[in-house]
C-alpha positions in Angstrom: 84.5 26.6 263.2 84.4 23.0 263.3 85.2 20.2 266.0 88.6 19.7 264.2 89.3 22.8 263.5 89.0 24.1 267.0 91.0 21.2 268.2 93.5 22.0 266.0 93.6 25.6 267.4 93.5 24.7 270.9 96.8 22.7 270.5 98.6 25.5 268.1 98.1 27.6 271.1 99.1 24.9 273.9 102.1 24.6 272.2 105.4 26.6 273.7 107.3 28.7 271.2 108.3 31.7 272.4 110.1 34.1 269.9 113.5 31.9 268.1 111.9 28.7 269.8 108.7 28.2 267.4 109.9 24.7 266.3 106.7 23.0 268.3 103.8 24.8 267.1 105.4 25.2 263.5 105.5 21.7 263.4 101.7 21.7 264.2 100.9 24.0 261.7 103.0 21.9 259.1 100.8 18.8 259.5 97.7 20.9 259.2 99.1 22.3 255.9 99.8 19.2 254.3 96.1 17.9 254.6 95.1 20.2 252.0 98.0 22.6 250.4 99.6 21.8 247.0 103.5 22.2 248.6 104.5 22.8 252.4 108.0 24.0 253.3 110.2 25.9 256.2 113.2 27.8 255.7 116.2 28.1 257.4 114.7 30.6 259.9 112.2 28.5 260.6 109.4 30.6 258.9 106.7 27.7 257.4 105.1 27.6 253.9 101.6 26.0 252.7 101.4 26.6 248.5 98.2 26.6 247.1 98.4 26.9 243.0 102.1 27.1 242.5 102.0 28.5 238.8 99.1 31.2 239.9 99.6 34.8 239.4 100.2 37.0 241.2 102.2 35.8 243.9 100.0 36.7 247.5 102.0 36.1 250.8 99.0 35.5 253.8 101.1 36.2 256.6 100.5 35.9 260.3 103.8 34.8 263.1 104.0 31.9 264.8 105.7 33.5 267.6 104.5 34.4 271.2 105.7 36.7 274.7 108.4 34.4 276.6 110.9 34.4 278.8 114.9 33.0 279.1 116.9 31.8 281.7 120.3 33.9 282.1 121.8 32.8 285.1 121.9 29.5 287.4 122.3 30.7 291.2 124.4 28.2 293.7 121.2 27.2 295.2 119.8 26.3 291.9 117.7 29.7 291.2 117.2 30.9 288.3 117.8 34.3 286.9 115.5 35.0 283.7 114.7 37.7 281.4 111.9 38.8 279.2 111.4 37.2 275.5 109.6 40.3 273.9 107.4 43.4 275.3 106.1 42.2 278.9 104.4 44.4 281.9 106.6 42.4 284.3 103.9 43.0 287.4 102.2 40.1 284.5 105.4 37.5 286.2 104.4 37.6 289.7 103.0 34.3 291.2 103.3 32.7 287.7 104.1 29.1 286.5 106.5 28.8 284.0 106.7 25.6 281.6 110.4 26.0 280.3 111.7 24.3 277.3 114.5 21.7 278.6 117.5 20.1 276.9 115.4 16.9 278.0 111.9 18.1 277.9 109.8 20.4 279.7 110.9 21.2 282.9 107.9 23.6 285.2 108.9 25.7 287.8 107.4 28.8 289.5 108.1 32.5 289.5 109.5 33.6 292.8 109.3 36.9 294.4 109.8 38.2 298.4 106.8 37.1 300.5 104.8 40.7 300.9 105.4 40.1 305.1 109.0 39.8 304.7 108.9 43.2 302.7 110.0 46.7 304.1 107.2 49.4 303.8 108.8 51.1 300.8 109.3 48.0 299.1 105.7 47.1 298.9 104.7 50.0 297.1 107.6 49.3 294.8 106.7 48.1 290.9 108.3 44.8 290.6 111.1 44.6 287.6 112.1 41.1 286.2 115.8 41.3 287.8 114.3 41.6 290.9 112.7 37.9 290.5 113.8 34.7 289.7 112.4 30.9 288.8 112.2 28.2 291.4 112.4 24.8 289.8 112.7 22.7 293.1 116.1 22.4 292.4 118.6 21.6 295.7 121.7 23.1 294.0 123.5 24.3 290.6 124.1 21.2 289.4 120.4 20.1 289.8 119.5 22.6 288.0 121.8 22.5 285.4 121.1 18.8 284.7 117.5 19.8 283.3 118.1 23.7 282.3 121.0 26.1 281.0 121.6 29.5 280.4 119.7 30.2 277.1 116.4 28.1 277.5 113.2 29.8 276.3 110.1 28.7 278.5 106.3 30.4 278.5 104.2 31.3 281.0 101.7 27.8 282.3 98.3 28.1 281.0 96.1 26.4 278.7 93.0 27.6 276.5 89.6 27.8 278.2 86.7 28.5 276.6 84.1 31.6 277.4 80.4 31.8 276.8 79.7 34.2 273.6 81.8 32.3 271.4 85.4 33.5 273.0 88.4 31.4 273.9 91.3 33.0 276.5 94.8 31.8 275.8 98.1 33.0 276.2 99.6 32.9 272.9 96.8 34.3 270.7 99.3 36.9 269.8 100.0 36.3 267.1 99.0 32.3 266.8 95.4 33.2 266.0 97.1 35.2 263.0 99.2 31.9 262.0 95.6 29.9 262.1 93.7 32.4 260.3 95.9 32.5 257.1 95.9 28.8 257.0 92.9 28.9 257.2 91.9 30.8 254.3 94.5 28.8 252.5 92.1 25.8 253.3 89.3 27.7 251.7 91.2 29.0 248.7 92.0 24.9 248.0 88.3 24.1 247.4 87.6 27.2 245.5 90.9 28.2 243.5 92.3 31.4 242.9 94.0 32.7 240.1 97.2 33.4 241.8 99.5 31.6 243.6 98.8 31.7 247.4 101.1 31.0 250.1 100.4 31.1 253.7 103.5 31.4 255.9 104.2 31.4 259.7 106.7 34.0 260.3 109.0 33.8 263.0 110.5 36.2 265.3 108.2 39.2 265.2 108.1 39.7 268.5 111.9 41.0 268.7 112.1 41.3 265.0 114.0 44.7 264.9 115.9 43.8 262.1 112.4 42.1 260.2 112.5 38.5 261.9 111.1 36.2 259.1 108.9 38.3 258.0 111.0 40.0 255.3 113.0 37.0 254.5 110.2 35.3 253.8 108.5 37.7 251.5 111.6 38.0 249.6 112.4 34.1 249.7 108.5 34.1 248.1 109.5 36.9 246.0 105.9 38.1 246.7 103.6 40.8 244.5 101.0 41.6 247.0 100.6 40.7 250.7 98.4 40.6 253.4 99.4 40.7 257.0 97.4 39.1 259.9 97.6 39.6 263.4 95.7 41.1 266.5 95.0 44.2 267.6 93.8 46.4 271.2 90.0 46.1 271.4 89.2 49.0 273.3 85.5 47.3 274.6 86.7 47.4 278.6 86.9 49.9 281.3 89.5 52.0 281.2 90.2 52.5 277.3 90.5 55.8 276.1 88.8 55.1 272.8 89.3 58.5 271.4 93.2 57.6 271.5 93.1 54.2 270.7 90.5 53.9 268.4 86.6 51.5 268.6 87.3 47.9 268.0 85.0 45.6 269.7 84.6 41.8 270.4 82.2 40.5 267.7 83.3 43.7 265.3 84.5 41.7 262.8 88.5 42.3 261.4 90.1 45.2 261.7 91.6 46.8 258.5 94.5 49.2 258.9 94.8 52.3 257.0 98.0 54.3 256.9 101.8 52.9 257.6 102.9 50.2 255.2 99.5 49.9 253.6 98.9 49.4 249.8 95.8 52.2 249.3 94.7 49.4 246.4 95.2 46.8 248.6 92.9 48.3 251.5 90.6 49.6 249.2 90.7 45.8 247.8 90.0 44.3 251.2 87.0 46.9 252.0 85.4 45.9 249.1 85.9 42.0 249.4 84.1 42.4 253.1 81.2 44.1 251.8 80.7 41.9 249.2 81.0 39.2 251.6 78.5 41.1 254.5 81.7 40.9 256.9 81.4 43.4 259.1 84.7 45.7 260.0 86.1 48.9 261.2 89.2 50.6 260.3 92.1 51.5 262.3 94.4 54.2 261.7 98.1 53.9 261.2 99.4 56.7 261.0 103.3 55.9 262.2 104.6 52.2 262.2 101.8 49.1 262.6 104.5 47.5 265.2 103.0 44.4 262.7 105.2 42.0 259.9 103.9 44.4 257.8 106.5 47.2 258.6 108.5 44.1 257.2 107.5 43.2 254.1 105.9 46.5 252.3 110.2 47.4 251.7 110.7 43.8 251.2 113.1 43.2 247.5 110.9 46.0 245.5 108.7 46.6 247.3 105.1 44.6 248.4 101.8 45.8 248.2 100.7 44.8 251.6 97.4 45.2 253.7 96.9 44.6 257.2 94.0 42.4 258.8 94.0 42.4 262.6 91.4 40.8 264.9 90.6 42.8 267.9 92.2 41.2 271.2 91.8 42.2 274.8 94.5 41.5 277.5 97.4 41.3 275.1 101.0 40.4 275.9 99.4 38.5 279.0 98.4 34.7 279.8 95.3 35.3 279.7 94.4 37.1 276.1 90.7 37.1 274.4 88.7 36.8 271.0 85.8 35.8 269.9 86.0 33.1 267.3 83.6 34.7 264.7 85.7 37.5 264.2 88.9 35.0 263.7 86.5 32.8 261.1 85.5 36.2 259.1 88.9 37.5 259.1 89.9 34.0 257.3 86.8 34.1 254.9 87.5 38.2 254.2 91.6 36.9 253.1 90.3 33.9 250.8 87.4 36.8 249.2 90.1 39.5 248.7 92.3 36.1 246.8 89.8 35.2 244.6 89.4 39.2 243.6 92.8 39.2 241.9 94.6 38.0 239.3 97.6 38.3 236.7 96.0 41.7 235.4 95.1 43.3 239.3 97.1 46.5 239.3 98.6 47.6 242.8 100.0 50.6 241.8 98.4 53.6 243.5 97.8 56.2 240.6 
């Protein structure tokens, strides 16, 4: 990974946009696209496009969503509190003792996450789990109207933290579910426009996966693409710390390489298409098993129109849905290098059909 192309990552993840709020790091990856692909576009959902060969065939969707973990203010208290609830799967012990960057009608606005001093608590109510109705964000606000001069009900905010970098060649962020997907299949669309593939190759930046009962942007991109074949990137539970049953959960290491899912929503000729691109390649990989939903875009977009062939890449993550998740860049660089192989395999003739 280069100098630019880390800072370019480091800034996609800065950038607040909790699930239905991705406008800021969409923009972001936007700019990016337009250094290198042939047409970059966003829809009405707000789900981003970067074109590489427009007349190709087939047409390959890369796929990974912009979205993150977030929170929403519900209610403005007299005294200028303010009531909140989760945007997407939390552990809400994860909010306690939190900052919280919200995104004003006039810009950011920070506040913190308050909670009952542990001295002012009753015996039983320090054993108690804390739940998100029992908290509440202190902006410094005096009264209601204070507060409602810089926030109102309906503002999405994130939880405060910035990227730091590890030794090993790992990076903590909150966000990296699923930004790190969004990077990675731009960046094998940066690849795939020095060395051009037979098929037309977009990369989008799905929105809204993280409450996307209904699909988010994944499957209205896919059909808005009217895509052939797809391949879906975003992270998955390494199992590499105390406490992981790995015989439940699976192997998936730091430094493992991508993950490849087999099972639920995956093309058999897609996986087998993907295996073979990483050992041509020497990427190392494991395989996970799917054997229900992925909880990925990829439920998405395999029913999507017809019907999509559609693979799933994942890179292994520790810590997720927290503001403080981890990867190691190598396995986020092969998993872009394994997408732009498994492009360059196909063409017009590739046959998806499993027989």
């Amino acid at each position: 990974m280069t100098a630019a192309d880390h800072q370019f990552l480091t800034r996609l993840l800065d950038a607040p946009g909790p699930s239905g709020f991705e406008t800021a790091p969409a923009r972001l990856w936007r700019t990016e696209a337009e250094g290198f692909a042939d047409q970059v576009g966003v829809d009405v959902h707000g789900n981003c496009y970067a074109t590489v060969n427009p007349g190709g065939s087939p047409r390959l969707m890369l796929a990974g969503h912009l979205d993150e973990i977030g929170v929403m203010v519900v209610h403005v208290d007299d005294d200028g509190f303010l009531g909140f609830d989760a945007i997407g799967g939390w552990d809400h012990q994860v909010f306690v003792g939190q900052r919280v960057t919200l995104l004003g009608r006039q810009g950011p606005v920070v506040g913190v996450v308050g909670k009952k001093a542990i001295h002012l608590m009753d015996k039983d109510d320090r054993e108690k789990i804390s739940r998100v109705e029992d908290l509440w964000i202190d902006i410094g606000a005096r009264t209601k109207e204070e507060a409602g001069a810089l926030v109102r009900v309906g503002d999405a905010g994130v939880l405060t933290s910035s990227v730091i970098a590890l030794p090993n060649g790992r990076l903590a962020s909150r966000s990296l579910d699923n930004r790190i997907g969004a990077y990675v299949v731009l960046e094998a669309l940066r690849l795939l426009a020095t060395d051009r593939p037979a098929g037309r190759v977009t990369a989008v930046g799905t929105t809204q996966e993280e409450i996307g009962l209904t699909g988010g942007g994944a499957r209205t991109s896919a059909t808005e693409l009217d895509a052939q074949v797809a391949i879906v990137v975003d992270v998955t539970h390494a199992t590499d710390y105390p406490g992981v049953e790995k015989r439940k959960h699976g192997e998936f290491k730091l430094g493992g390489g991508p993950v490849l899912s087999r099972g639920s929503a995956v093309n058999p000729v897609v996986f087998d298409r993907l295996v073979a691109a990483a050992d041509a390649e020497k990427i190392p990989y494991t395989i996970e098993a799917a054997p229900r939903s992925t909880s990925t875009d990829a439920d998405n977009i395999f029913t999507a129109h017809r019907g999509v062939a559609t693979g799933l890449v994942s890179v292994p993550l520790r810590y997720m849905h927290s503001p403080n998740e981890l990867v190691e860049l190598e396995d986020v660089s092969r998993a872009a290098r394994l997408l732009a192989a498994f492009a360059r395999g196909i063409d017009a003739k590739t046959d998806f059909v499993p027989r």
